[in-house]
VOLUMSE-492370 format. One record per residue: residue in three letters; x negated, y, z of N, C-alpha, C in turn. Coordinates in Angstrom, 3 decimals. Example, Ala and Ser with C-alpha at 12.3 -4.5 7.8 and 13.67 -1.06 7.14 Angstrom:
# VOLUMSE-492370
NODE   residuo         nu         nv         nw        cau        cav        caw         cu         cv         cw
NODE       ALA    -13.190     -5.690      7.800    -12.300     -4.500      7.800    -13.200     -3.300      7.800
NODE       SER    -12.850     -2.250      7.080    -13.670     -1.060      7.140    -12.900      0.030      7.870
END
This chain:
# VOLUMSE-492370
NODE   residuo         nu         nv         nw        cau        cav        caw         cu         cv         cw
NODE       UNK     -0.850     -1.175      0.000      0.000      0.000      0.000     -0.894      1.237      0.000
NODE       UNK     -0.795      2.237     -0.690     -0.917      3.269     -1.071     -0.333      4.606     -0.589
NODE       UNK     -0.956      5.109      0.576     -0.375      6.278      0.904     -1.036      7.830      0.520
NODE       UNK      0.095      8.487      0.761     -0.943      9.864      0.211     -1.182     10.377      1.697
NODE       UNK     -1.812     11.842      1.143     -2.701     12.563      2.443     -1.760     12.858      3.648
NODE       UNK     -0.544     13.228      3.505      0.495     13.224      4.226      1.667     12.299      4.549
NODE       UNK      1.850     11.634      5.764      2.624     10.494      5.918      3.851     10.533      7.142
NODE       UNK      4.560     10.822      6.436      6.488     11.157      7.667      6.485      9.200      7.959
NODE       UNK      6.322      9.026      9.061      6.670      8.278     10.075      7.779      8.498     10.314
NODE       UNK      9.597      7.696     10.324     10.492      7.837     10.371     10.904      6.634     11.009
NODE       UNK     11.342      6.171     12.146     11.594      5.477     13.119     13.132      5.418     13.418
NODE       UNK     13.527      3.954     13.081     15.020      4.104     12.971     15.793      3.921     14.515
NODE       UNK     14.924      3.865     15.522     15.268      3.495     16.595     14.402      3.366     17.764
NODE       UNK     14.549      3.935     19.281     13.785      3.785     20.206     12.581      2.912     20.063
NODE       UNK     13.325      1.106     19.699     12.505     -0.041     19.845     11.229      0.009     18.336
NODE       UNK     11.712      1.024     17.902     11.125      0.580     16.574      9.545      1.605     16.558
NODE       UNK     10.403      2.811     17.311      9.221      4.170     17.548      8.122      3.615     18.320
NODE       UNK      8.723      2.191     19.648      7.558      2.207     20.884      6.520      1.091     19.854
NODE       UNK      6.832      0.558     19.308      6.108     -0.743     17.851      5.445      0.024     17.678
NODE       UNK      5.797      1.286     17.217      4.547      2.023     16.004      4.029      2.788     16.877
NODE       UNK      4.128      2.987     18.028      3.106      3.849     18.745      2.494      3.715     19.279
NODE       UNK      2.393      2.072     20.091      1.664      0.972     20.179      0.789      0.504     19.421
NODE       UNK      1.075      0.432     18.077      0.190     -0.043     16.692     -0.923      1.419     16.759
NODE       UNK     -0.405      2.513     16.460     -1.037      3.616     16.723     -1.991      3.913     17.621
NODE       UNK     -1.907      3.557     19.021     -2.376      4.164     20.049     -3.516      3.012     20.250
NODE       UNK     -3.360      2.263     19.217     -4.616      1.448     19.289     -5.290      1.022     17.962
NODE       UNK     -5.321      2.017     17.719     -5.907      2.152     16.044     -5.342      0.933     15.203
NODE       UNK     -4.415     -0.046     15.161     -4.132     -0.862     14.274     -3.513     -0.741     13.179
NODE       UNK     -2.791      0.496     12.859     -2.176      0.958     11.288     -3.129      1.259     10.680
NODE       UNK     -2.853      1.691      9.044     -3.463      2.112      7.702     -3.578      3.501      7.853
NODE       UNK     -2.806      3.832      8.870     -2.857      5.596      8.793     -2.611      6.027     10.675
NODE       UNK     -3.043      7.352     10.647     -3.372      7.349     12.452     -2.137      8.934     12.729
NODE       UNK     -2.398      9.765     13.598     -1.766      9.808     14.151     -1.844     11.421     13.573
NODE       UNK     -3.289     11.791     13.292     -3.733     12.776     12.331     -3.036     12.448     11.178
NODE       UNK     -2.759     11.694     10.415     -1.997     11.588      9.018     -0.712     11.986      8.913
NODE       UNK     -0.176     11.948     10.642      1.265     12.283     10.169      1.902     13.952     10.322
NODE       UNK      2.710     13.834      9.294      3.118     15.400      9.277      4.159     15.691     10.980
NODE       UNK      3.644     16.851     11.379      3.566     17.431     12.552      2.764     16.448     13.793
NODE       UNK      2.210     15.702     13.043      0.989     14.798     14.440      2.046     13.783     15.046
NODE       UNK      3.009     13.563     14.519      4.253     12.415     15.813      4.994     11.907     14.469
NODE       UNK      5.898     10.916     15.223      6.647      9.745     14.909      7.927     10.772     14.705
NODE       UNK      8.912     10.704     13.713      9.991     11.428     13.091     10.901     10.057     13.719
NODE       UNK     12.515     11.032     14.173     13.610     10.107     14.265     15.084     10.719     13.377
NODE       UNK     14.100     11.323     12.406     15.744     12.047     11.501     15.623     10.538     10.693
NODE       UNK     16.836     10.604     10.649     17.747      9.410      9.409     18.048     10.263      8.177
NODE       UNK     18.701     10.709      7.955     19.060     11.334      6.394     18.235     12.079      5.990
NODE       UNK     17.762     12.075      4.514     17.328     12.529      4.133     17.236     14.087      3.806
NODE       UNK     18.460     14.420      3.675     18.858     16.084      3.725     18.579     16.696      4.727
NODE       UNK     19.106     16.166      6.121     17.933     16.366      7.507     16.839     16.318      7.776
NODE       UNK     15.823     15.503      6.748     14.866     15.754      6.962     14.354     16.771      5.718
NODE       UNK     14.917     17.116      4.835     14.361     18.108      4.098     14.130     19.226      4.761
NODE       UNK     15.246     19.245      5.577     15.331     20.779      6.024     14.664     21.203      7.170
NODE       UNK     14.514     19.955      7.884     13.278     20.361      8.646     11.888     19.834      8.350
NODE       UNK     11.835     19.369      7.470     10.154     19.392      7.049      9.865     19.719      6.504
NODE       UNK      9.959     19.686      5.332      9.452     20.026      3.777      9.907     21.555      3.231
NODE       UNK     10.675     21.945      4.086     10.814     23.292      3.794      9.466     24.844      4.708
NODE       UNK      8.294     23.591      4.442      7.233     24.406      4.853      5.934     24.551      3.896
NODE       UNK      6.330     24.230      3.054      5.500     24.667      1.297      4.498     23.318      1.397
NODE       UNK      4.701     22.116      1.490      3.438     21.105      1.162      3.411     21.231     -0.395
NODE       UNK      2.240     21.368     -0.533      1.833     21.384     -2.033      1.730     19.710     -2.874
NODE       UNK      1.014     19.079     -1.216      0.415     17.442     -1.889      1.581     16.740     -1.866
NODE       UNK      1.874     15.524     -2.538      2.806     14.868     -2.279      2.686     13.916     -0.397
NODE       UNK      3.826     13.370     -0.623      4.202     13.149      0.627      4.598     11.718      0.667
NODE       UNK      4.370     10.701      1.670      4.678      9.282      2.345      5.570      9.323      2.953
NODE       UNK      6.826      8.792      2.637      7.922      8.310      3.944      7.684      7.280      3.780
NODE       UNK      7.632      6.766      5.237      7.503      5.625      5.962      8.891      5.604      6.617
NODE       UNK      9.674      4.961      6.344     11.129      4.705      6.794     10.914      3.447      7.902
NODE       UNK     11.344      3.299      8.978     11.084      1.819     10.088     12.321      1.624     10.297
NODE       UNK     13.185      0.605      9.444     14.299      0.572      9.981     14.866     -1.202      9.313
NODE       UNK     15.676     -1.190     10.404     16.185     -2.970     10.455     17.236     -2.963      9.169
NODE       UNK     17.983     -1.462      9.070     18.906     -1.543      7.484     19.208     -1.799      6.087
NODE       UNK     19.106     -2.388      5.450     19.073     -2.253      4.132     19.739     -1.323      3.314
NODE       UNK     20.897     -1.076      4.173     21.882     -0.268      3.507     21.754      1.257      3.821
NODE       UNK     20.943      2.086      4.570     20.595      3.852      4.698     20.190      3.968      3.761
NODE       UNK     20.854      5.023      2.656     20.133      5.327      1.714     19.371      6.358      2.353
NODE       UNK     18.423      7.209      1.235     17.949      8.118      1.899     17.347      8.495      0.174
NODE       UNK     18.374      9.523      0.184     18.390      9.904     -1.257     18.014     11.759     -1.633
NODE       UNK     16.859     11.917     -1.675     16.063     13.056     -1.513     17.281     13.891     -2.822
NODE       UNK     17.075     15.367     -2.653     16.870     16.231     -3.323     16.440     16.656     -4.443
NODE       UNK     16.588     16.987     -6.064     15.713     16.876     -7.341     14.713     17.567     -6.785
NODE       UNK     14.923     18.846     -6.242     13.742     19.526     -6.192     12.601     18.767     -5.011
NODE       UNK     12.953     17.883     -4.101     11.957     17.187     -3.523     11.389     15.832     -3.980
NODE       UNK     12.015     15.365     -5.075     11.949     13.177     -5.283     10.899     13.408     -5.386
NODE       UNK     10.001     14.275     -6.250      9.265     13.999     -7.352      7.756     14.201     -6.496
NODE       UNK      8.084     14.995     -4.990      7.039     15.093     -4.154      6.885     14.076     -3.098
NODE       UNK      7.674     13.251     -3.099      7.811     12.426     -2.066      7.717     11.114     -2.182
NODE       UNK      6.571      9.625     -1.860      6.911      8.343     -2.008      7.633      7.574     -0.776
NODE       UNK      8.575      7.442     -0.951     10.046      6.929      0.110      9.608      5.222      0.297
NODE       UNK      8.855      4.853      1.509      9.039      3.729      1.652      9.612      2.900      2.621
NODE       UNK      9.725      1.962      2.293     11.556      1.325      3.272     10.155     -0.006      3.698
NODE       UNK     10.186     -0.339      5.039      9.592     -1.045      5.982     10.747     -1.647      6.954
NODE       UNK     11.197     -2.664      6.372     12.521     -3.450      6.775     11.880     -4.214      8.187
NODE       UNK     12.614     -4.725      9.057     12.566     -5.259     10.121     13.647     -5.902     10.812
NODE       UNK     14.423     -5.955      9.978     15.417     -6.964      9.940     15.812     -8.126     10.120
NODE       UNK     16.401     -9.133     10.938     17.386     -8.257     11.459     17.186     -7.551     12.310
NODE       UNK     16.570     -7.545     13.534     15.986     -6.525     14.373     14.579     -6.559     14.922
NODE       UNK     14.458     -5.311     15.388     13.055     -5.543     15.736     12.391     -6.200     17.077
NODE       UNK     13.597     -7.184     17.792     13.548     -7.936     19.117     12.999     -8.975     18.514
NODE       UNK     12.659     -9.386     16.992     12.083    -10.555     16.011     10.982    -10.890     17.011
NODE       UNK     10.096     -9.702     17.175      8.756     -9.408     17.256      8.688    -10.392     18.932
NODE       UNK      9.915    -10.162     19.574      9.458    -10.823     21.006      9.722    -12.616     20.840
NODE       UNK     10.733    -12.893     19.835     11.243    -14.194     19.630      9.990    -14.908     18.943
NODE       UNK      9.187    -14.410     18.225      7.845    -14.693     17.594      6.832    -14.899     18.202
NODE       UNK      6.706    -14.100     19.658      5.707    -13.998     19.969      5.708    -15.428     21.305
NODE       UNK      7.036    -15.624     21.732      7.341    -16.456     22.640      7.081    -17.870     21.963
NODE       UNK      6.988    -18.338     20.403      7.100    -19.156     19.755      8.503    -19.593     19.874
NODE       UNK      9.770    -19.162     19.670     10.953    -19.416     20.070     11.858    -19.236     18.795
NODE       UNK     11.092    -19.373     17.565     11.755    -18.760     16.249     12.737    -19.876     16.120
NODE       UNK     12.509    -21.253     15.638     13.052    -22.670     15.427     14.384    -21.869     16.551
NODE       UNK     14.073    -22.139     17.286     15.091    -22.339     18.461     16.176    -20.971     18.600
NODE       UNK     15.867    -20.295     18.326     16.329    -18.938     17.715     17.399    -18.918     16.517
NODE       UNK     17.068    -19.821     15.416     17.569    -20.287     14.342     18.491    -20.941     14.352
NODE       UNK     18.612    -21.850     15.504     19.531    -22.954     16.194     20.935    -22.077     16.642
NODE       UNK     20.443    -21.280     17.098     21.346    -20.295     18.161     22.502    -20.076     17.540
NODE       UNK     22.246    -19.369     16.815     23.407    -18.880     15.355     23.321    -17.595     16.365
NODE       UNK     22.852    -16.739     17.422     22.884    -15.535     18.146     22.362    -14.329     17.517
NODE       UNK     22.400    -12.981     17.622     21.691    -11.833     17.225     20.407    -11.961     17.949
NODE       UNK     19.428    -11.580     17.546     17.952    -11.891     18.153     17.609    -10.843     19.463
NODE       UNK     18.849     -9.540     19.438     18.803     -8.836     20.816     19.760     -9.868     22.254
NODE       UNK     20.647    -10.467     21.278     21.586    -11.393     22.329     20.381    -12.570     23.067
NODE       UNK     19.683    -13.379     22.045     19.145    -14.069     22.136     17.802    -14.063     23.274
NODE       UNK     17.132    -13.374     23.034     16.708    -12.762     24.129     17.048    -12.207     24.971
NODE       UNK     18.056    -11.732     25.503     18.929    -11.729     26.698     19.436    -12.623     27.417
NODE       UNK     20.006    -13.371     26.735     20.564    -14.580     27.349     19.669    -15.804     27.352
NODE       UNK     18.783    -16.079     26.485     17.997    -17.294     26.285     16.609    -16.801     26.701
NODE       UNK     15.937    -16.169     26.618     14.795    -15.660     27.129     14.694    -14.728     28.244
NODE       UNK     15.813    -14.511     28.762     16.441    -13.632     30.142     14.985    -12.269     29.978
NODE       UNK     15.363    -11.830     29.283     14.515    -10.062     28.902     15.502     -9.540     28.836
NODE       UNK     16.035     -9.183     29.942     17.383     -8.284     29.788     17.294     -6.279     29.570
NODE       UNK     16.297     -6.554     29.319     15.793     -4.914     28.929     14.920     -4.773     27.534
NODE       UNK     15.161     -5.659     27.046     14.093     -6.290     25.821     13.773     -4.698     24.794
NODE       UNK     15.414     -4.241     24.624     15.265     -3.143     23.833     15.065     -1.716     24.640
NODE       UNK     14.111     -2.081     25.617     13.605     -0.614     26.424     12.029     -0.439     26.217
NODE       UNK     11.589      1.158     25.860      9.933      1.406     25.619      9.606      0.659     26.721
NODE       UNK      9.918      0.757     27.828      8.954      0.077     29.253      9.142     -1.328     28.959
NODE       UNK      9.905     -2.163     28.802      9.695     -3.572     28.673      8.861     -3.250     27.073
NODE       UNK      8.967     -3.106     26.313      7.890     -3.464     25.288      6.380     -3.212     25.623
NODE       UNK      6.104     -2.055     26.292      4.875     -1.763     26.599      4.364     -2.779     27.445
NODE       UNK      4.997     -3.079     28.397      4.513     -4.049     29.174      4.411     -5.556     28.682
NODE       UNK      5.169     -5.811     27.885      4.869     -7.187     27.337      4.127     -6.505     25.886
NODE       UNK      3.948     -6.219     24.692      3.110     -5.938     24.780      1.991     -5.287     24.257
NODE       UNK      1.583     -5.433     26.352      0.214     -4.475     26.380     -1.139     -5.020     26.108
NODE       UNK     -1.328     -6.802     25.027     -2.001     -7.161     24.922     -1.879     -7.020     23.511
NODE       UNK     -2.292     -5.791     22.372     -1.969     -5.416     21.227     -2.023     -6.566     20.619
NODE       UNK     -2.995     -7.836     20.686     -2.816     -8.677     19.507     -1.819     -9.210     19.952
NODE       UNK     -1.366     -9.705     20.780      0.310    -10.266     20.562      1.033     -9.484     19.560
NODE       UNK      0.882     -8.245     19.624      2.038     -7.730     19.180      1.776     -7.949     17.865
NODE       UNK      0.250     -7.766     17.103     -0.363     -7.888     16.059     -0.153     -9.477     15.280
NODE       UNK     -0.170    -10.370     15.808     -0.347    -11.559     15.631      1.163    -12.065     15.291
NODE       UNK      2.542    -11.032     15.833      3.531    -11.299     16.052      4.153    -10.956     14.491
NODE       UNK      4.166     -9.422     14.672      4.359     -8.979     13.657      3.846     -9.739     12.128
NODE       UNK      2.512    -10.480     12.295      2.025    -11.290     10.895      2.986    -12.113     10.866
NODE       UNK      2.955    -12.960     11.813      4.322    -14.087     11.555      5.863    -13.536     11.241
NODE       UNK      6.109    -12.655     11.620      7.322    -12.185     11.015      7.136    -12.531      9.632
NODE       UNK      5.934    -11.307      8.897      6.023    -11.678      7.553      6.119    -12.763      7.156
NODE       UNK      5.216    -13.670      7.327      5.040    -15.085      6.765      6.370    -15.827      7.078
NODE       UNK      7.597    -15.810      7.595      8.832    -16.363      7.772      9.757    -15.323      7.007
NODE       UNK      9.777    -13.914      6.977     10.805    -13.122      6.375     10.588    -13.113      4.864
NODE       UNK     12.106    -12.751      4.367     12.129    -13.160      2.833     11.577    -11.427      2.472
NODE       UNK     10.589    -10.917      2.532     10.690     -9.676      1.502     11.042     -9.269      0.409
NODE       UNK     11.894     -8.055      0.073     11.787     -8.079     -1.622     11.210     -7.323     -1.675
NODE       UNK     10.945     -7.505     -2.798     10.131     -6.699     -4.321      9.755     -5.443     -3.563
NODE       UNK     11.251     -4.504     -3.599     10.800     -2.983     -3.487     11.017     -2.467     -1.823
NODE       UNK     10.493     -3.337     -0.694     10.295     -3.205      0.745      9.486     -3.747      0.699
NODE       UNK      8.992     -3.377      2.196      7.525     -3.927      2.787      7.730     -4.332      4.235
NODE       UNK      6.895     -4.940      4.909      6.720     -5.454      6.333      6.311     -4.697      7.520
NODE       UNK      6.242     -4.790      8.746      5.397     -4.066      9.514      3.596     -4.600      8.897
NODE       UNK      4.146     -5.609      8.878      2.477     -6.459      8.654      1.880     -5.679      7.424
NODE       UNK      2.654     -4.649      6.735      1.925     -4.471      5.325      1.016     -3.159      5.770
NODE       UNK      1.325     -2.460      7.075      1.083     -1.521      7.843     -0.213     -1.890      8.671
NODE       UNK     -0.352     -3.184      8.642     -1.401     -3.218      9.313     -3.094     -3.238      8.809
NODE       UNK     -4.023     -2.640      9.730     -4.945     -2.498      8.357     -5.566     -3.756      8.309
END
């Protein structure tokens, strides 16, 4: 993956922001913390919202969205006068990003069995009843390669398409 000099970090959710700031805060992404426009992790969803507060500050270079979100279905459908400055990329994590704890427990098989949502599942079957809180992620984990090692296996089990990417594609 190919980013330009400027990179909007767009975080579709609490659980998804503490992932990447974790990955961040320990140098494990393609891009750091300096790359991103205003230095932090973005939580606008629409695109028209984020025109208007970002890009309406004269960037000349083109621009990276990094979209982090479990949806397939948010569009995020820029502006004529902005498409042509902007590469929009969709970093699926789907179905959610509680994947990352069901992976890391080795609990995927059994997960599969469930027929459960993978936030239920870990609640009730892995009793992490705070699973989707920054403090329970930090603390489990605070041993980055879990989280690193976790996230690879996602990929290697999730179906990607064509025009999305992984957390794992993020990693350097």
């Amino acid at each position: 993956m190919e980013l330009t000099k400027y990179v909007a970090c767009i975080c579709e959710g609490a659980s998804e922001k503490t992932v990447i700031e974790l990955l961040l805060d320990n140098d494990k992404l393609i891009f750091t913390y300096d790359d991103l426009l205003e230095g932090e992790l973005l939580r606008c969803r629409g695109a028209q919202a984020f025109e208007k507060q970002h890009l309406r500050k004269g960037f000349t270079d083109k621009i990276t969205v990094l979209r982090i979100l479990d949806s397939r279905r948010e569009n995020f459908k820029l502006s004529k006068a902005y498409a042509h400055k902007i590469d929009v990329v969709n970093v699926i994590t789907a179905p959610e990003i509680e994947m990352l704890v069901i992976f890391s427990e080795g609990k995927y098989n059994e997960y599969k069995k469930s027929g459960k949502k993978p936030s239920i599942y870990c609640k009730e079957d892995l009793k992490f009843g705070d699973v989707k809180s920054a403090k329970f992620l930090r603390e489990y984990f605070k041993d980055i390669n879990r989280l690193v090692n976790a996230v690879n296996e996602y990929k290697r089990v999730s179906k990607v398409r064509a025009d999305e990417y992984a957390l794992a594609d993020l990693i350097k």
